[in-house]
C-alpha positions in Angstrom: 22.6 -29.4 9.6 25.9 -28.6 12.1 27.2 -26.1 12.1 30.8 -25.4 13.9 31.9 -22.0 15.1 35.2 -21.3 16.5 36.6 -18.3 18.0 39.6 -17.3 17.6 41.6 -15.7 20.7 44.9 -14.6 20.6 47.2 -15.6 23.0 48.7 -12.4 23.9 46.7 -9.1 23.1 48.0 -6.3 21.5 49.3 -4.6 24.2 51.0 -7.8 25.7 52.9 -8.0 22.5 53.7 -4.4 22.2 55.2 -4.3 25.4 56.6 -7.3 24.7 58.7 -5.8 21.8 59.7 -2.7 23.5 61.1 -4.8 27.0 62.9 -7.2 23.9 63.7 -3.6 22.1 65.0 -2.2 25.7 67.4 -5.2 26.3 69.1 -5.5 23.1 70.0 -1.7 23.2 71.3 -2.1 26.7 73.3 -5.3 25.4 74.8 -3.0 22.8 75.8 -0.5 24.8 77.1 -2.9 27.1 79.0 -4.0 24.0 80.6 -0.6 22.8 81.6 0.2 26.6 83.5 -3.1 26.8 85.1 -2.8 23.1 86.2 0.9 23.6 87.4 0.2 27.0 89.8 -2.7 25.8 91.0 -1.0 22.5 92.7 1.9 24.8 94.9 -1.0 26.9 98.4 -1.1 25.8 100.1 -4.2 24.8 101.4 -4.8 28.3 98.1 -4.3 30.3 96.4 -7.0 27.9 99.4 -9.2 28.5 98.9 -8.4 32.2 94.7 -9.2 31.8 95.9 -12.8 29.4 94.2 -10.7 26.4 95.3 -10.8 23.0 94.2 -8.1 21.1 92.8 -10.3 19.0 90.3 -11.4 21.0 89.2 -7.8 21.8 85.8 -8.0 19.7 84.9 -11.6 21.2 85.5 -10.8 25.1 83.1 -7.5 24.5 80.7 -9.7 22.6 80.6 -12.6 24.9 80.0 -10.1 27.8 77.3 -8.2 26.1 75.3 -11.0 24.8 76.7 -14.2 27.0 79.2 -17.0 25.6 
């Protein structure tokens, strides 16, 4: 009679994945507070200073996303 055993190992421990999640955790917050920065320092331009930058305000919410979480 054969018998098989097999041993499964993870490929990350624990610990690996914790940190894991709280470097993944650590970026995302500092992507949205990247984001916020970048919306809520557009939204106070006047008309003419987003004319000046090629803005439309518009496009406010999609230039602070694209430079918070890339294009």
């Amino acid at each position: 009679m054969t018998f098989v055993t097999e041993t499964y190992r993870p490929k990350h421990t624990l610990r690996e994945r914790f940190t894991d999640l709280l470097a993944a955790y650590r970026k995302r917050a500092a992507q949205n507070r990247l984001y916020r920065t970048t919306l809520a320092e557009l939204e106070v331009l006047s008309e003419r200073e987003l004319d000046d930058l090629g803005i439309s305000r518009l496009r406010i919410k999609e230039i602070a996303r694209d430079a918070a979480f890339g294009a």
